[in-house]
N, C-alpha and C positions, 0 to 999 in steps of 0.2 A: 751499700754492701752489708748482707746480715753479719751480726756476730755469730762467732764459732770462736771454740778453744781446743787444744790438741790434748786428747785423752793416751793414757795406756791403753794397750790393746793384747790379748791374749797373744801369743808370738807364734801358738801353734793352732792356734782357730786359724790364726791369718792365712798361717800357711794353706790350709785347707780350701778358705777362701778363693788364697789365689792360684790352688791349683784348679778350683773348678773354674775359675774366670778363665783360665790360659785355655783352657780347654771347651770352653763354650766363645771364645773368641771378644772376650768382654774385658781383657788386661790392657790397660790401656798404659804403654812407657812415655817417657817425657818426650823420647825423638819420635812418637808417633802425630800422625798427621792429625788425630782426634783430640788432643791432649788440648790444644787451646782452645779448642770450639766445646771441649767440656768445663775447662775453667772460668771460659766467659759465661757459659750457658749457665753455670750456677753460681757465679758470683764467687769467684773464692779467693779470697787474697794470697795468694800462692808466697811473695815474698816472706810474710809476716807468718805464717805456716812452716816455710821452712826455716825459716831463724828458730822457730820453737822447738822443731824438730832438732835442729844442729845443735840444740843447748842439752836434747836429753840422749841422742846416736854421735858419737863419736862417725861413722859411715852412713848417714842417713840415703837410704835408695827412696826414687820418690814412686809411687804407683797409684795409678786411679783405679777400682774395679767399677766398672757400670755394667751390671748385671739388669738394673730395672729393678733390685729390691732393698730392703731393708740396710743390706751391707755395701751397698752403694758407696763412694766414695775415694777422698784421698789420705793415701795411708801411707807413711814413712818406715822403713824397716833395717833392720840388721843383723844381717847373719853373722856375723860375729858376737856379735854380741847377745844373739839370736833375741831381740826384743822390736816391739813395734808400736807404733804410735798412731794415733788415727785424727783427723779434723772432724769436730761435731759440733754443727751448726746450734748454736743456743737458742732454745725460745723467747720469742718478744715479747 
């Protein structure tokens, strides 16, 4: 499994973000049927992600975007608290 660590993440890129995924059909939720065949398909340790996440969101939401580019990914948010946090895989 590669390492990754959970960064901050601008809270209103995100949002931008995931408005163009919702709208290009690329939001992926956790009760979505694509949601495990993306986290197998890249390796991602989803438990140890979200502990990291629940240590810095008080309401951590969890969401994939797979667009196919660069902001690819899973990203933890909250609107409350209106901040978000991102997985990013470290180089070896």
């Amino acid at each position: 499994m590669p390492r990754a660590k959970v960064v901050d993440f601008d809270y209103y890129q995100f949002l931008g973000l995931l408005r163009r995924a919702t709208n290009q059909g690329a939001r992926i939720e956790k009760n979505d049927a694509r949601w495990a065949d993306y986290i197998k398909a890249h390796r991602i340790n989803e438990v140890a992600a979200s502990a990291i996440a629940s240590q810095k969101l008080e309401n951590a939401v969890p969401v994939i975007i797979s667009e196919g580019g660069e902001s690819d990914g899973l990203y933890y948010y909250s609107k409350n608290e209106e901040t978000c946090v991102r997985l990013v895989a470290l180089a070896e």
